[in-house]
C-alpha positions as MATLAB code, in Angstrom:
seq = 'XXXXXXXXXXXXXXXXXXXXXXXXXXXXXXXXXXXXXXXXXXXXXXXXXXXXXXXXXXXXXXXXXXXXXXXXXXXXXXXXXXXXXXXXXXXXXXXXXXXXXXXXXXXXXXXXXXXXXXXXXXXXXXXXXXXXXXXXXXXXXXXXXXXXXXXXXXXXXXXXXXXXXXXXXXXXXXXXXXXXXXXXXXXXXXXXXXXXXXXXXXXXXXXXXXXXXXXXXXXXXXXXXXXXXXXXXXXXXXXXXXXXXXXXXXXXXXXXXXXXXXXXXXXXXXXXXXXXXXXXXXXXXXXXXXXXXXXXXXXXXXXXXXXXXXXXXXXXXXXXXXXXXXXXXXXXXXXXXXXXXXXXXXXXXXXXXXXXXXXXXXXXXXXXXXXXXXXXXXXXXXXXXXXXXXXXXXXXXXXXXXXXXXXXXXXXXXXXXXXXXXXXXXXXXXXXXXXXXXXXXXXXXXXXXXXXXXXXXXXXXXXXXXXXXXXXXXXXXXXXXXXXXXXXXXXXXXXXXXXXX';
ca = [
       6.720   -5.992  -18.636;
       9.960   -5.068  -17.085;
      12.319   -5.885  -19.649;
      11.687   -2.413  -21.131;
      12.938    0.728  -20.044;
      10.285    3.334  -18.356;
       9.567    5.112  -15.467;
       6.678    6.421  -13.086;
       5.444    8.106  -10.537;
       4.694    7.095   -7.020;
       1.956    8.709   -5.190;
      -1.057    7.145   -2.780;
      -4.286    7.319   -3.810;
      -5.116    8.980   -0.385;
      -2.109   12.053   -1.403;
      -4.480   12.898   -4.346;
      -5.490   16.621   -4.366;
      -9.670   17.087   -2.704;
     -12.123   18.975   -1.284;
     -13.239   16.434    0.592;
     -10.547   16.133    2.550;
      -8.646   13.050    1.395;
      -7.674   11.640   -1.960;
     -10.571    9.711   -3.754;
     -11.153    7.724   -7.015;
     -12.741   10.893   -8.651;
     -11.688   13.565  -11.038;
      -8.127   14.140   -9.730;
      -7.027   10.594   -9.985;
      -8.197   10.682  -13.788;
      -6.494   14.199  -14.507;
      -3.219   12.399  -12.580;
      -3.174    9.342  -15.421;
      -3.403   12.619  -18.146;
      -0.499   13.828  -16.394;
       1.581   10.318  -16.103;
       0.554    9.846  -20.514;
       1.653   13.510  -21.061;
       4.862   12.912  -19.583;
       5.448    9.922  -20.951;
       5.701    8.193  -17.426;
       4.067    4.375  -17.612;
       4.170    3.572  -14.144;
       1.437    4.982  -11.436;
       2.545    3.157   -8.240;
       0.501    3.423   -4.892;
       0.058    2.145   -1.965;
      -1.733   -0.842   -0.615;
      -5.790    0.228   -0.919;
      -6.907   -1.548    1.769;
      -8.855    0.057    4.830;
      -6.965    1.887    7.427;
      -8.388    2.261   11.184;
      -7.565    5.470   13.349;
      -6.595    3.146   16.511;
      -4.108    1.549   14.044;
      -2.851    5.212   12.728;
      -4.304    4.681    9.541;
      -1.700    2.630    8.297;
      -2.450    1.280    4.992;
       0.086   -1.597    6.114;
      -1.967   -2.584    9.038;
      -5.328   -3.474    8.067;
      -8.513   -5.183    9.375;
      -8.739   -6.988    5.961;
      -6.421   -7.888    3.374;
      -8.972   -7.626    0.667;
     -11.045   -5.405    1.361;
     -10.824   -1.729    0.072;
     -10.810    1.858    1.427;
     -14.100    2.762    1.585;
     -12.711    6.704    2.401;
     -11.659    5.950   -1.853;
     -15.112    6.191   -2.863;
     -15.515    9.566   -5.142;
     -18.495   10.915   -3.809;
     -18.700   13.500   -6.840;
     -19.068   10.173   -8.723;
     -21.801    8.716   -6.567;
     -23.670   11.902   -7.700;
     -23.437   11.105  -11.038;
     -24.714    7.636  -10.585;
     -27.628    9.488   -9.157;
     -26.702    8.004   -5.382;
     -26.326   11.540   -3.940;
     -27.541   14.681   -4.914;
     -25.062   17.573   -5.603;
     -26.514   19.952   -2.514;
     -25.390   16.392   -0.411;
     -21.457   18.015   -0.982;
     -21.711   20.893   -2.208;
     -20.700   22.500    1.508;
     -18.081   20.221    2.439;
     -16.296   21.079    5.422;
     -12.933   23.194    5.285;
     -10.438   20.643    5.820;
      -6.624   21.395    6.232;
      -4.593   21.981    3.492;
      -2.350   19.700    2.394;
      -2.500   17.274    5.055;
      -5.685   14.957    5.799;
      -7.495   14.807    8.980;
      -8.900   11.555    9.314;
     -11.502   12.193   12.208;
     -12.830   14.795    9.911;
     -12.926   12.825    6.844;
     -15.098    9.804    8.483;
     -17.459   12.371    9.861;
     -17.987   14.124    6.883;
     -17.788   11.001    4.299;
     -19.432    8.075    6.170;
     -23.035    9.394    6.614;
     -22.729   10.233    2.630;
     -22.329    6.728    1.933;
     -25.229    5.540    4.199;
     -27.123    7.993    2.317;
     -25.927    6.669   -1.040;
     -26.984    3.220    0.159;
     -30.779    4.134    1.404;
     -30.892    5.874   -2.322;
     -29.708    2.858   -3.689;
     -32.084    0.934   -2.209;
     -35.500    3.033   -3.797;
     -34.200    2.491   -7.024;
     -35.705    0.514   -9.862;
     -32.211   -0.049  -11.639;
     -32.592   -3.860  -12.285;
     -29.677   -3.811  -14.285;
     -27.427   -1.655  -11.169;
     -28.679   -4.492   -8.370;
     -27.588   -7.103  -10.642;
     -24.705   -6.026  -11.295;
     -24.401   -5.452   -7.007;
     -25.971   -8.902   -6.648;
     -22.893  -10.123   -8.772;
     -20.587   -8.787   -7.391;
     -21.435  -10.344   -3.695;
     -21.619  -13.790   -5.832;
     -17.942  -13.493   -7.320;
     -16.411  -11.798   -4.064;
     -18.178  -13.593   -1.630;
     -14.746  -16.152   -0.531;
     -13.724  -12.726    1.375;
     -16.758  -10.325    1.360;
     -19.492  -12.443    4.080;
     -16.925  -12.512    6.715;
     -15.451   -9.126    6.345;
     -18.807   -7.332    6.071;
     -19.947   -9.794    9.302;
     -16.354   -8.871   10.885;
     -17.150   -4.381   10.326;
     -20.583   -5.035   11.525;
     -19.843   -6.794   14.539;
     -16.527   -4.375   15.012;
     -18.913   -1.941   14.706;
     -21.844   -3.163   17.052;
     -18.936   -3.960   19.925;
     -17.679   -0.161   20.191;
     -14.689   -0.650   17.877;
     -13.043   -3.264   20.142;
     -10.760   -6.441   19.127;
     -12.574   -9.411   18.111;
     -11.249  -11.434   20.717;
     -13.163   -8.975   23.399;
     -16.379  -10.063   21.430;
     -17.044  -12.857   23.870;
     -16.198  -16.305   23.931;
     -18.949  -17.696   21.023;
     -18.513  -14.795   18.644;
     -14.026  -15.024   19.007;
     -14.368  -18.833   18.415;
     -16.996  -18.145   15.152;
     -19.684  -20.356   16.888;
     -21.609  -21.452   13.843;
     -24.846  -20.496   16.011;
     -23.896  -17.397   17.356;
     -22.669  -15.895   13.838;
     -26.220  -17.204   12.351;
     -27.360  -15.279   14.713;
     -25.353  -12.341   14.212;
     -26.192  -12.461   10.222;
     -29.750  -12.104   11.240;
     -29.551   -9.058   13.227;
     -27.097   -7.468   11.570;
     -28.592   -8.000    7.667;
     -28.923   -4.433    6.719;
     -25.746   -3.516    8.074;
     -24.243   -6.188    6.956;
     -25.563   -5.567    3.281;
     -24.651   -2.035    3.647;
     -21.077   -2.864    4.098;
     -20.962   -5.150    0.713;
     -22.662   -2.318   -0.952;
     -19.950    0.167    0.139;
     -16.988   -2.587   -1.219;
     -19.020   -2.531   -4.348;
     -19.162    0.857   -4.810;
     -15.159    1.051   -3.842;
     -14.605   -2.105   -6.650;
     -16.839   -0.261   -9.169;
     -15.242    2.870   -9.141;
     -11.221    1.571   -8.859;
     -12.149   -0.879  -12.021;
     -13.486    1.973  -13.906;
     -10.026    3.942  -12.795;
      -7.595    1.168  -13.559;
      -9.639    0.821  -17.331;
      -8.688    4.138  -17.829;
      -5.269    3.961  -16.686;
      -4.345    1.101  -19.213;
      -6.340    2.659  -22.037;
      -3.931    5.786  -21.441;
      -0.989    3.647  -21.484;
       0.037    3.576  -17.700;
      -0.070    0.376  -15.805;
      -0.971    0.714  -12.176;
       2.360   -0.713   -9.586;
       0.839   -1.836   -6.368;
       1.672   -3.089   -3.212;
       0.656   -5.872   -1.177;
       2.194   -5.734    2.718;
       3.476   -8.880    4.416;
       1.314   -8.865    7.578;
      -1.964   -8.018    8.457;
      -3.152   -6.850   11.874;
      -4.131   -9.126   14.966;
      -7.307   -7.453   14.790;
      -8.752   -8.049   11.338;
     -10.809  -10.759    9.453;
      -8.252  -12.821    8.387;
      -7.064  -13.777   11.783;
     -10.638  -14.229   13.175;
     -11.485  -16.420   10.437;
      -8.074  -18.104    9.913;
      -6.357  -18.016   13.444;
      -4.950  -21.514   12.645;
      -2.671  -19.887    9.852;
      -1.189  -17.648   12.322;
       0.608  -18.208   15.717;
      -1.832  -18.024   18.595;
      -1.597  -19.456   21.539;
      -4.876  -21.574   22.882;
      -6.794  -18.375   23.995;
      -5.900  -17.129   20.287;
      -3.575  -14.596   21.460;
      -0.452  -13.860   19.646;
       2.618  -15.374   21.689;
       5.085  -14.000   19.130;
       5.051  -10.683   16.891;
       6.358   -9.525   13.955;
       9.135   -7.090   13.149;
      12.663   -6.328   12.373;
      15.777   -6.963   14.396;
      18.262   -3.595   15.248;
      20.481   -2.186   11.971;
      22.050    1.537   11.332;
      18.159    3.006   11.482;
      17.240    1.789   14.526;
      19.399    0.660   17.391;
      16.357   -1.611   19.095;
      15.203   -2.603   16.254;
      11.392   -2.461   14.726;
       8.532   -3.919   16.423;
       5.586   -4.075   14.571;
       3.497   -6.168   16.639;
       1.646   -8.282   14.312;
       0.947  -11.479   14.224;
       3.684  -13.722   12.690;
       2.193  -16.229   10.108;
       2.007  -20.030   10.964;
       3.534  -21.331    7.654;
       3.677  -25.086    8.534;
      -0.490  -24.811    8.741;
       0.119  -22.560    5.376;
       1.698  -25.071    3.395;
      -0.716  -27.965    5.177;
      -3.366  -25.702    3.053;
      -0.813  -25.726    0.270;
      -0.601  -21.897    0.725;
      -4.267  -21.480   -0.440;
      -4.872  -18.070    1.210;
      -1.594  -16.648    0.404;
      -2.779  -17.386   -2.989;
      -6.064  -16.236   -3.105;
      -4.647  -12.921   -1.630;
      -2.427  -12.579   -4.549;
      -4.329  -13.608   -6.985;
      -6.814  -10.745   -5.385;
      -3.933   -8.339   -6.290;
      -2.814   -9.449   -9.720;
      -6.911   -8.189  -10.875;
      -6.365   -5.061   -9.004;
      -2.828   -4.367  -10.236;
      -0.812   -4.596  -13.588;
       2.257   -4.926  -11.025;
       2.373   -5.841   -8.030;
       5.033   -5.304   -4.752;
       5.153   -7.361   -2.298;
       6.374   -5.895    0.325;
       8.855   -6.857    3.257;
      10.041   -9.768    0.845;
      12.355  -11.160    3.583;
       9.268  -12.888    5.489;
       9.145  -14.773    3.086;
      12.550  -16.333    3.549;
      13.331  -15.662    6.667;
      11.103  -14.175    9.128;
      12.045  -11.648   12.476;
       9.496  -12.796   15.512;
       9.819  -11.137   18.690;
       8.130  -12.640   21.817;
       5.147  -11.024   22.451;
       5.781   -8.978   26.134;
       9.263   -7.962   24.821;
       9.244   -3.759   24.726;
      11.665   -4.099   21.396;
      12.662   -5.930   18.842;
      16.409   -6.592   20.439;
      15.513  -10.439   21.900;
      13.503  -11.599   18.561;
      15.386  -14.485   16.276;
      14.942  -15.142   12.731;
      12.881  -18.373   11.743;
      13.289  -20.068    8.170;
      10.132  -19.850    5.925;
       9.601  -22.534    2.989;
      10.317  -20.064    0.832;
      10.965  -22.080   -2.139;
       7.720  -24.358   -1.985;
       5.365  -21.027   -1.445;
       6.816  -19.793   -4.680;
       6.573  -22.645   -6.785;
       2.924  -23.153   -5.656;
       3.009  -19.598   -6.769;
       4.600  -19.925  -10.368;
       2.032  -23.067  -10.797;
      -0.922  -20.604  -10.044;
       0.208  -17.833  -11.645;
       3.235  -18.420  -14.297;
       5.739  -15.388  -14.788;
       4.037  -13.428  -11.998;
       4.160   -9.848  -12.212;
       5.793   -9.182   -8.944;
       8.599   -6.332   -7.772;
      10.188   -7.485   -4.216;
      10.919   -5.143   -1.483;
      14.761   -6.924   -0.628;
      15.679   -3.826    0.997;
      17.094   -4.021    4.919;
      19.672   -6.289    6.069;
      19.405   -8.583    3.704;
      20.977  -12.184    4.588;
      22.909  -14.135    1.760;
      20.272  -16.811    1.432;
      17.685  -14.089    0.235;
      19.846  -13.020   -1.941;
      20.559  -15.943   -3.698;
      17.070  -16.612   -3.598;
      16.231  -13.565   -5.577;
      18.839  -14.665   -7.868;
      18.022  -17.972   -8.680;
      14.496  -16.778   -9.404;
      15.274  -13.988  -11.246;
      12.679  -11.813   -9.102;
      13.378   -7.817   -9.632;
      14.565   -5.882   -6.446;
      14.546   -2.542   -5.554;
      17.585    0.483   -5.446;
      17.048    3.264   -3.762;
      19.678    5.869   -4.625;
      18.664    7.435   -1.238;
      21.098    4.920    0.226;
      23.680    4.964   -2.012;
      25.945    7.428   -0.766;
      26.935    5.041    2.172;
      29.007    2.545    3.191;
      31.850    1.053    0.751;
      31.298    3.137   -2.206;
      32.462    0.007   -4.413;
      29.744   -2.752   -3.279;
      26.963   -0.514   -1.946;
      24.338   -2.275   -4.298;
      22.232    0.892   -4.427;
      24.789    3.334   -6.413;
      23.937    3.642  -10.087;
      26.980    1.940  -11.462;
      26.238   -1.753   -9.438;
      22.113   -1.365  -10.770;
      21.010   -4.365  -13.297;
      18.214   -4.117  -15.933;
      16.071   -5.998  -13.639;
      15.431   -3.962  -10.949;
      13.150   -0.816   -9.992;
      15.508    2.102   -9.020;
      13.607    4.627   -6.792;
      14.966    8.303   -5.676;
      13.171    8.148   -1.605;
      10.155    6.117   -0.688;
       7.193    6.184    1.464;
       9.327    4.772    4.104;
      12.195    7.804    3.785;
      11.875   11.368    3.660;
      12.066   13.354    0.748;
      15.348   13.860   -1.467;
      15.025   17.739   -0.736;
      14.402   16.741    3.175;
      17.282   13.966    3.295;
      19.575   16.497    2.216;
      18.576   19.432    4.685;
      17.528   17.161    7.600;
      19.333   14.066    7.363;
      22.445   13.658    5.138;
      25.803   13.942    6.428;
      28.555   16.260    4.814;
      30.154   12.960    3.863;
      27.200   11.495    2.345;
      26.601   15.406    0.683;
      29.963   15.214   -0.984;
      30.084   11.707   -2.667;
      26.410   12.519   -3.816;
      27.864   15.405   -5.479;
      30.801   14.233   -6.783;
      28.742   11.243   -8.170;
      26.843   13.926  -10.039;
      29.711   15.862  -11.068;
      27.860   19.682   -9.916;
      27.107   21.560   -6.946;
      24.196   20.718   -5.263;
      22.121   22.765   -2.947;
      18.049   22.257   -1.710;
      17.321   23.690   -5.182;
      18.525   21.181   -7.416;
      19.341   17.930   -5.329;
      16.013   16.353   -5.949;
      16.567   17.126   -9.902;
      20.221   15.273   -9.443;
      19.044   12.552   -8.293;
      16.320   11.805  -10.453;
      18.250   12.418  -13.254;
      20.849    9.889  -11.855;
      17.477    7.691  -11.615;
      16.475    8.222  -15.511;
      20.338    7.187  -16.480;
      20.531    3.728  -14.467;
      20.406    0.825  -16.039;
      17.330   -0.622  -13.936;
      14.731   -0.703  -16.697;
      12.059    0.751  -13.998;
      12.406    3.766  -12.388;
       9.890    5.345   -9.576;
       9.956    8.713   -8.567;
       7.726    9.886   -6.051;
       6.012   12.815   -6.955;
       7.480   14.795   -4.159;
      10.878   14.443   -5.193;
       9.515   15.884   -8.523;
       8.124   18.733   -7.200;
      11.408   19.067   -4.837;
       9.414   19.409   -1.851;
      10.902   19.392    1.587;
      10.751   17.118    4.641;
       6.781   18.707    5.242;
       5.856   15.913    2.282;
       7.114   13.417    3.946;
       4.448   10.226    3.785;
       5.618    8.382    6.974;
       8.479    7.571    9.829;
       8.874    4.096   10.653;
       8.588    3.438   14.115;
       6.396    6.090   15.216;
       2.836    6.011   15.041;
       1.360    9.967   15.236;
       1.143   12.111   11.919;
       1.719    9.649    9.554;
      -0.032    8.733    6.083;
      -1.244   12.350    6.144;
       0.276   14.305    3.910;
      -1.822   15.265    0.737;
      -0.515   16.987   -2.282;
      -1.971   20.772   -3.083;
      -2.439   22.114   -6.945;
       0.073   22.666   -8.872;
       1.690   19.844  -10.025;
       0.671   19.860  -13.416;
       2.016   23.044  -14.833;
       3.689   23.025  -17.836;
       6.654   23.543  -17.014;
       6.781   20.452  -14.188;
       5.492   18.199  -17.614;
       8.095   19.770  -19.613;
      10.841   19.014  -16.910;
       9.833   15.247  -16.700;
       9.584   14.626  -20.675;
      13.383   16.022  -20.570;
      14.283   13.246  -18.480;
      12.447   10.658  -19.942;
      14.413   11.564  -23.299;
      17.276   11.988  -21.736;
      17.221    8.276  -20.124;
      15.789    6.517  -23.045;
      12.788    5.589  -21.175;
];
């Protein structure tokens, strides 16, 4: 898969153009995969699909489950088609902003829908539609009792952390979640009938992506929040102390972004009890992702070699110390589940010379972003175009960064502004930096190159998707009309030509 040249587009599913007020799995994502064949693009990467919680700042990288999906997805044009809703059910939705997504607004606008959609469910006579729900419970069921248990209770106890649940329902108490199951049934039904819907609609998607030619990149984050499923079902495989609280977080230690450091807060794997369990749920979870995904990212690869814990009641990240992970016996268990998996890793960071050699020796393909490349010693810095290899993913910005356009205005210094341009051999300016540098992106050598579709448009630092370490006004920003005129499509052909890809 990546030993051909080619190149895509990055943009969340949630950044998708709507009238209802976030990105769904409707008509816009299947005019986007027109878009990515006319163009000749064969990548669509996104990122991670599962559900985000406004107390958490709707980070898609800190999430109550790592397999289930956004439920906010769900096309509701769609469930009219299926006959779930009626077309006077949307057909006033509110005005939401433009081009940036209020959550609050979304939830109280989408949610009842979908309760709606699953009382009409319910009064039909579709044997063949509650089979197909029934089998999907079957098949999913490993992760799909205890999440829909885990939302219900959530749910029932006014949003709060399972640990304030009470003593029987925090420890699982086989009697106390029998009971639960029993009074929560419906609601608890309800939920698997939303992940259905959610599964049923991104299958149908990804079908059409790969009929179309374009393979879907996604990503799969490192941690998972201390208040999700996984840890109140699994809180051996992480490190609690005996009241199950985390005495140690996760998070990065201080570098040239951030003087103290990141702290992320959550909870740091146990990976002794991991392999004990010969790294079953690691495996499971990626195995989740490789039916989802024709790629997939994982993401903060360093965790998996050498992991940043901070103690808990420490305000930064400044006292944390790195901890060795057995890397090399989670991937073979990996390569014996899943031979030649099709994995990316994030190895960006300060990156210690045991990862790297790691990545070596297992030939796994890293990331360049040319965003960084115009610092440091020009001669070594691995991100400049000249020290790329074939097997790597080259990316203009990321999720993570602002925008080419916005580096430039915002961010770069007049140093960094004059090797960039000297590197390109023109003048640059806000009106043709972002072409620049994805042009420099089409002629690496990296057989994979992502462009987010901001940097496309050359939009400014108002696109940007999110700013690590702070936790208002992220994941918000939602792409407007416009980015399929013709000449945007015949701008992005001319560099696919022009880079061989």
């Amino acid at each position: 898969m990546l030993n051909q040249r080619a190149s895509g587009i990055l943009l969340p599913i949630f950044s998708l153009p709507s009238s209802h007020g976030i990105g769904d799995l409707g008509e816009k994502a299947y005019q986007f995969i027109d878009f990515l064949e006319q163009t000749h693009q064969k990548y669509w990467q996104i990122l991670p699909l599962t559900p985000v919680d406004q107390g958490l700042g709707n980070s898609p990288y800190s999430s109550i489950s790592a397999f289930a999906g956004n439920t906010l997805f769900i096309s509701l044009n769609k469930l009219c088609y299926q006959g779930l809703l009626n077309s006077i059910d949307i057909e006033s939705p509110p005005e939401f902003p433009d081009g940036h997504i209020d959550y609050p607004a979304v939830r109280a606008f989408k949610e009842p829908l979908l309760h709606k959609a699953f009382e009409n469910f319910n009064k039909i006579v579709d044997e063949n539609a509650k089979e197909a729900f029934q089998q999907f419970c079957e098949e999913e069921a490993y992760w799909l009792d205890d999440y829909a248990l885990f939302k219900c209770l959530r749910i029932k106890n006014n949003e709060y952390a399972w640990i304030d649940w009470g003593h029987e329902l925090a420890n699982r108490v086989p009697e106390a979640l029998a009971a639960a199951r029993d009074e929560l049934a419906n609601e608890i039904l309800r939920e698997k009938f939303f992940q259905y819907l959610f599964y049923q609609q991104w299958s149908e998607l990804k079908a059409y992506s790969n009929k179309k030619g374009v393979m879907i990149f996604g990503d799969l984050p490192i941690y998972v929040n201390y208040d999700s499923v996984d840890v109140w079902v699994n809180p051996h495989l992480f490190k609690l102390n005996e009241n199950k609280l985390p005495y140690v977080v996760a998070g990065t230690p201080p570098d040239r972004f951030s003087t103290t450091g990141q702290l992320w807060g959550n909870p740091v794997y146990n990976w002794d009890a991991m392999q004990n369990e010969n790294f079953e749920w690691w495996l499971r979870r990626i195995g989740h992702n490789f039916l989802l995904f024709d790629l997939v990212r994982l993401d903060h690869f360093l965790g998996f070699v050498n992991y940043y814990e901070i103690p808990v009641n420490e305000p930064t990240a400044i006292n944390g110390y790195w901890q060795k992970a057995p890397a090399e016996e989670f991937f073979t268990a990996l390569n014996a589940r899943f031979p030649d998996p099709a994995i990316v890793v994030e190895d960006l960071g300060t990156i210690s010379p045991d990862v790297i050699s790691f990545v070596q020796r297992h030939r796994l393909p890293g990331m360049k972003v040319l965003q960084f490349a115009f610092t440091g010693d020009q001669e070594m810095n691995p991100h400049l175009p000249h020290n790329h290899n074939n097997h790597s993913v080259v990316y203009t910005s990321l999720h993570d960064t602002n925008t080419t356009h916005g580096w430039w205005q915002t961010e770069a210094t007049e140093h960094e502004k004059y090797r960039l341009a000297t590197y390109a051999r023109q003048d640059l300016s806000t009106d043709n930096v972002a072409d620049a540098v994805v042009h420099m992106a089409m002629q690496s050598r990296a057989n994979i190159v992502i462009v987010p579709i901001q940097d496309i448009l050359n939009m400014n630092e108002t696109a940007r998707i999110n700013v690590p370490g702070t936790s208002h006004g992220n994941w918000e920003w939602q792409l407007t009309d416009g980015w399929e005129s013709e000449s945007i499509i015949q701008k992005l052909n001319a560099f696919v030509i022009e880079g061989e890809r």
